[in-house]
C-alpha positions in Angstrom: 40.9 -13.3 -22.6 40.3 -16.8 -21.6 36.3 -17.5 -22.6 34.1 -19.8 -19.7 34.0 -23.2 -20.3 29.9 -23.5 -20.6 29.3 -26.9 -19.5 27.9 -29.0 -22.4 24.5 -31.0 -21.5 26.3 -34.5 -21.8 29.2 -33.3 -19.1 26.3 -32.8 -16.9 24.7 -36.1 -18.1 28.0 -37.4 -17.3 28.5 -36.2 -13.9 25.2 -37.6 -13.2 25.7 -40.6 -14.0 29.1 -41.0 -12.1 26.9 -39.7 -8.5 24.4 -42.1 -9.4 27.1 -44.9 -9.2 28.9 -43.5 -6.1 25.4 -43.5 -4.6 24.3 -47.2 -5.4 27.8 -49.1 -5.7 28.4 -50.1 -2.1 31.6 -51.9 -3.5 32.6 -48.2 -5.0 32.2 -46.8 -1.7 34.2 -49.2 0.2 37.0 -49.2 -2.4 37.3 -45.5 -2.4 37.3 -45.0 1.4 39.6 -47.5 1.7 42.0 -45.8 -0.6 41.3 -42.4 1.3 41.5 -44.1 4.9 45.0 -45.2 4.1 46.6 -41.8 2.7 44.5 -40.3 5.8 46.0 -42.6 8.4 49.5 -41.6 7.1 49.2 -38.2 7.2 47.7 -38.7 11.1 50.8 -40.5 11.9 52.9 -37.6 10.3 50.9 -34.9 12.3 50.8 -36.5 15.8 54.5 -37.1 15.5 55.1 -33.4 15.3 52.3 -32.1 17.0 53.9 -30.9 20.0 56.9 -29.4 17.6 54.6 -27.0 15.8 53.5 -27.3 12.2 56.5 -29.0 9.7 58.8 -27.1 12.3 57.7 -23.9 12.0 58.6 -20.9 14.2 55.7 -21.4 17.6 54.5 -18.1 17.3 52.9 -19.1 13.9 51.7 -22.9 14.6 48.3 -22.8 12.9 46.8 -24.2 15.8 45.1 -22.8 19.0 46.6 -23.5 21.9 45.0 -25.1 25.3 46.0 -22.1 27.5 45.5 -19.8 25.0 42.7 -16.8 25.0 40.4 -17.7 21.2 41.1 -13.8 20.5 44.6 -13.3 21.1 45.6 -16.8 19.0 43.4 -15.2 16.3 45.4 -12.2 15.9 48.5 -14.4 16.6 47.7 -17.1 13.9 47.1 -14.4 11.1 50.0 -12.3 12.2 52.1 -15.6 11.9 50.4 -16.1 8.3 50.8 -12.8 7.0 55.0 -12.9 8.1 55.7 -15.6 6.7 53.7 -14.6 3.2 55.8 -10.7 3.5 59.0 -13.3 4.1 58.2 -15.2 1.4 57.6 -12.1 -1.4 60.8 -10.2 0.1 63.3 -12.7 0.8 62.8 -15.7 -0.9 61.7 -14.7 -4.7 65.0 -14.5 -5.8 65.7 -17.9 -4.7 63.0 -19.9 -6.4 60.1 -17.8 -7.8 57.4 -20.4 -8.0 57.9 -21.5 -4.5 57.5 -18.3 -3.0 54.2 -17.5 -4.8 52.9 -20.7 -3.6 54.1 -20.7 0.0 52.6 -16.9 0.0 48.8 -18.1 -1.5 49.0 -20.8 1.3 49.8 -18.3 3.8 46.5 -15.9 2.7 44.3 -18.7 1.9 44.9 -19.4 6.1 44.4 -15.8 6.7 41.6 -15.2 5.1 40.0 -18.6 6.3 40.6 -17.2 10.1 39.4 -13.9 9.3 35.8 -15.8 8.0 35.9 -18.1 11.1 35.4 -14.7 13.2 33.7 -12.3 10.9 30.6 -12.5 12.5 31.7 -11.2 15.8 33.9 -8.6 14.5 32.7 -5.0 12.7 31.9 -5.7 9.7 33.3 -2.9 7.8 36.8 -4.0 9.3 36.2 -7.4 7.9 35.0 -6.2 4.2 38.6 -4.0 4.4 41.0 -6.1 5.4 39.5 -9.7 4.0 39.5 -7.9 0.4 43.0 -6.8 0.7 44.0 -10.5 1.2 41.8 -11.2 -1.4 43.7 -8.9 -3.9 47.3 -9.8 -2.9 46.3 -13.0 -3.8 44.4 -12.3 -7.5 47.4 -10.5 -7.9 49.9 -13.7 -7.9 47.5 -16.0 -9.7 49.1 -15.7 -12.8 51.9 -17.6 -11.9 50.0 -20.5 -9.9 47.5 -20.9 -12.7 50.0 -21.0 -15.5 52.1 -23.9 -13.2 48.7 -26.0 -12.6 47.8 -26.1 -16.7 51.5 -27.9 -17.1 51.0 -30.2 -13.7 47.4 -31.2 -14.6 48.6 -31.8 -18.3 51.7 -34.1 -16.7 48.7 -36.0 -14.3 46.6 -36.7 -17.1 50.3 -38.6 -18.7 50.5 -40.4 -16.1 46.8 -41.9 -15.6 46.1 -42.1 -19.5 50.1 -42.7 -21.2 49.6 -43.7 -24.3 46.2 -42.7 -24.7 46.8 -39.0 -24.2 46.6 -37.3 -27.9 49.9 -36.0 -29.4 48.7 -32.0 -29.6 48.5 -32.5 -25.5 52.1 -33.0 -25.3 52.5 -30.0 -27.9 49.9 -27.8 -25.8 52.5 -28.5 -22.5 55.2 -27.0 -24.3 53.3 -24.0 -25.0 52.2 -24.1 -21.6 55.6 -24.0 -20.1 56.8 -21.1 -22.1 53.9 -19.1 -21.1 54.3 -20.1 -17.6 58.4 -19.3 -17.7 57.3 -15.9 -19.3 55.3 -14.9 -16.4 57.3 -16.7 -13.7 60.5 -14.4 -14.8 62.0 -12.4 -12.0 64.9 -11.0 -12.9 66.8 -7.8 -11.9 64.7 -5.9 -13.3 62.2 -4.5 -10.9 59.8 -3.8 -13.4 59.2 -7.3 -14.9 55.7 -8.5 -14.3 56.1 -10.8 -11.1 58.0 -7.8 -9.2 55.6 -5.4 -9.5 52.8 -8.2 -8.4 55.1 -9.1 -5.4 55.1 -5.5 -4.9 51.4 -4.9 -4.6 50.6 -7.8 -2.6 53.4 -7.1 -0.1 51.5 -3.5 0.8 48.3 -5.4 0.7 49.4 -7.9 3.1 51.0 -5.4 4.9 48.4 -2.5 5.3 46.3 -5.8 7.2 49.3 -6.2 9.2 49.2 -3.3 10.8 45.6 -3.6 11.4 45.6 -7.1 13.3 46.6 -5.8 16.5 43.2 -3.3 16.4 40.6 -5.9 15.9 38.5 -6.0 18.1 35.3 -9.3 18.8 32.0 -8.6 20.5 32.5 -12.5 22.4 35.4 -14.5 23.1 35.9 -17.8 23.8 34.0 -20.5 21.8 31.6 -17.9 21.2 34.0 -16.1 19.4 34.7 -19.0 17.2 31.1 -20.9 17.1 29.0 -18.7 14.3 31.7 -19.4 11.6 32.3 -23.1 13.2 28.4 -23.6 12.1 28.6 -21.3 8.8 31.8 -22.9 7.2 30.2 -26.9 8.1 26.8 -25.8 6.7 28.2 -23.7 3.6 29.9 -26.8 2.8 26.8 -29.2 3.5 24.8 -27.1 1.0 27.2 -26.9 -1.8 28.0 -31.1 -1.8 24.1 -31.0 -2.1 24.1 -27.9 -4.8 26.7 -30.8 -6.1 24.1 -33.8 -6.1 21.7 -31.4 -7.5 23.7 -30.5 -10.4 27.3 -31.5 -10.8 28.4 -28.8 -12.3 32.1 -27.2 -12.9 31.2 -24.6 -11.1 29.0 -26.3 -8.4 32.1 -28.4 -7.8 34.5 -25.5 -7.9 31.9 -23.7 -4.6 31.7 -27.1 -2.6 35.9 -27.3 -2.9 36.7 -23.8 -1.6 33.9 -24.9 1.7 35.8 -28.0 1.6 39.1 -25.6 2.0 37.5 -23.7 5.0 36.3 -26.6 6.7 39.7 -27.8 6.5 41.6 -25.1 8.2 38.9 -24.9 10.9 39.6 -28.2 11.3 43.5 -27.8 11.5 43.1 -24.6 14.3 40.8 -26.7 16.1 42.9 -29.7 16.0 44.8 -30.1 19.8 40.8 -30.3 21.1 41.1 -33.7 20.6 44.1 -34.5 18.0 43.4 -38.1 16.8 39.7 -37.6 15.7 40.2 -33.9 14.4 43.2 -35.2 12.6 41.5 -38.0 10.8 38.6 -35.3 9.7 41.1 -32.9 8.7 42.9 -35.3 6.7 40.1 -36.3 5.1 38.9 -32.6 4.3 42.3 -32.1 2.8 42.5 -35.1 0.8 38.9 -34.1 -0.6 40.1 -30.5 -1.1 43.1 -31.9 -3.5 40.7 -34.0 -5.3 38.1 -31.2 -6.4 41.2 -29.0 -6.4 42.3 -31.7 -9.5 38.6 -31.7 -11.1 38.5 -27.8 -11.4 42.1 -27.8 -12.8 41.0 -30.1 -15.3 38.4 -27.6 -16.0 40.9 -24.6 -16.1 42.7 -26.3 -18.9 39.6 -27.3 -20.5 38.5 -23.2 -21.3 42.5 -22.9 -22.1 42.2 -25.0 -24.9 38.9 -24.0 -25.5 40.1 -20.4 -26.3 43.3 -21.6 -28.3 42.5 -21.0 -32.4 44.4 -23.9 -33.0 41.9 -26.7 -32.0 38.6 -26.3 -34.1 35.2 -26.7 -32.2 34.2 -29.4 -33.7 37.1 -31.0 -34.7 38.5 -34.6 -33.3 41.3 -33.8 -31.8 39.4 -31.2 -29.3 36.5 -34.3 -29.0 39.4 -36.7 -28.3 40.9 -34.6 -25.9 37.7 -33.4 -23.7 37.2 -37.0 -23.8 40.2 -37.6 -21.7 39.6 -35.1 -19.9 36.1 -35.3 -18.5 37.3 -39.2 -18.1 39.4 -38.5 -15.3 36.9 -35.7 -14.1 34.5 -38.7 -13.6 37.1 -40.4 -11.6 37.7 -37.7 -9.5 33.9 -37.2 -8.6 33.7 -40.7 -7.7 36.3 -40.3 -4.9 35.0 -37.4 -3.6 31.2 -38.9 -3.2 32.2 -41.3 -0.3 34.8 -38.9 1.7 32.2 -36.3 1.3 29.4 -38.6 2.5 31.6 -39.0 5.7 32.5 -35.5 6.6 29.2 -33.7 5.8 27.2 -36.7 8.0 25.8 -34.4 10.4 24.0 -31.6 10.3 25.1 -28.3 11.5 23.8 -27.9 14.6 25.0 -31.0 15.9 28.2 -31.1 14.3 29.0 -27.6 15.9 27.5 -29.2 19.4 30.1 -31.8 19.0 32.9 -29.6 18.4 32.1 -26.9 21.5 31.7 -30.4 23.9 35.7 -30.8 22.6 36.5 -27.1 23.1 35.0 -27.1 26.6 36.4 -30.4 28.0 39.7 -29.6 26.5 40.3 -26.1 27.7 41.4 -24.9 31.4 39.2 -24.8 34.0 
């Protein structure tokens, strides 16, 4: 079993230190927004070009996106419907094909469900919500292995590319390692037994015992008052934990403000045709900070991994040399974050959410 990673007092002091630049460095800001502004103005182009052709050209019926003409309730039960499809599609047809693929295509599709089902939880009952959100939750605990084992190799081949040379030898070694036990569990053979089968296999009646539930639920308003409560919620929860974040950077504290970041982000994408331009540039930028604290915990995954391995001693110099590098580019990742963060979590709640009802109202029918 994998032990915590306990972060040490000079991480902290670390982390401190990197807001307390982000904070006074105007020059740090600017350069940093300026590198997000231009990845965010790319991927506006590439969503306004197919906004009126669905998401990446998927099937209609499961754009992630309300519709103008569209009742809030039904496009609900149609968005997580489309979601929950495509992630049975994915586990049933598509394993065989490319393994790693399909796991990840099928986390993306419950991470969207289960940010829906928290956008609307507080006008639905709530023992319907505890059911069916912690069936999602468990189909997707039960393909982590594979997705966890792939991000220890990819954030080991990032950290060759930023550092080259400087990465230490027993890093390339630890890959190797990593790639074994990530081929092990990523195995699915004929056999229906083999580990990723039988996960498939419990997800897929997870996913589909919601399924068969979506049509039933029920909401006590509709409208923007369907959607307004978990408009507010997701903005403030996220709001709170960038401050939890100022307070005390933290693995963890970073870790809560990036799932927030996550929610805010889909909200953002199924509120997007309210006004496409502006809620395209702020979902952008929730997505690009999303990846970036996405990188930082990774960095912290593989950090307990090699934490728990036998072969590097606790106080030896290859482990220093190594969480060297590592909390390095964790640094450098905080320091992006700051100024994108600063941007989205501006306002507060109340008149964040006021802005986003005036776009609901002038945009819908009537």
């Amino acid at each position: 079993m994998t032990t915590p990673l306990t972060p040490q007092r000079s991480t902290s002091r670390r982390a401190q230190r990197t807001l307390a630049r982000a904070a006074s460095d105007r020059r740090l800001l600017a350069g940093a927004a300026a590198t997000a502004g231009a990845a965010l103005a790319a991927g506006v182009a590439r969503e306004l070009i197919s906004r009126e052709h669905g998401d990446d050209g998927a099937d209609p019926a499961r754009v992630y996106r309300i519709r103008r003409g569209e009742k809030a309730a039904e496009a609900v039960r149609r968005i997580v419907t489309g979601r929950l499809d495509d992630a049975l599609e994915q586990l049933r047809e598509h394993l065989d094909d490319d393994v790693a693929g399909a796991i990840h295509e099928t986390r993306k599709d419950l991470k969207k469900a289960r940010a829906v089902l928290r956008l609307v939880r507080a006008r639905m009952d709530d023992e319907v919500y505890r059911r069916d959100n912690a069936r999602l939750r468990d189909a997707a605990r039960a393909l982590a292995g594979l997705r966890d084992a792939e991000a220890k190799v990819g954030t080991i081949e990032a950290l060759e590319e930023r550092f080259g040379d400087e990465l230490h030898p027993e890093m390339i070694e630890l890959k190797h390692e990593l790639e074994a036990d990530r081929d092990a569990v990523g195995t699915a053979d004929a056999d229906s037994d083999s580990p990723i089968r039988v996960a498939a296999r419990q997800a897929s009646d997870a996913i589909d015992a919601v399924r068969e539930s979506v049509d039933s639920w029920s909401f006590s308003k509709s409208g923007w008052k369907l959607l307004e409560p978990g408009v507010e919620r997701s903005y403030a929860r996220g709001r709170n934990r960038f401050s939890d974040v100022r307070s005390e950077p933290s693995p963890e504290n970073i870790h809560a403000w990036r799932k927030r970041v996550k929610d805010l982000w889909y909200d953002l994408r199924l509120l997007r045709n309210s006004w496409p331009d502006l809620m395209g540039e702020m979902g952008d930028g929730a997505h690009h900070l999303s990846d970036v604290l996405g990188d930082h915990h990774d960095l912290t995954v593989l950090a307990e991994d090699i934490h728990s391995r036998d072969r590097f001693s606790a106080d030896g110099d290859e482990l220093a040399a190594i969480m060297g590098v590592i909390e390095s580019r964790q640094e450098e990742l905080l320091e992006a974050a700051v100024p994108v963060g600063e941007r989205l979590y501006a306002e507060s709640p109340k008149d964040f959410t006021k802005r986003m009802r005036a776009y609901w109202r002038a945009w819908r029918p009537g």
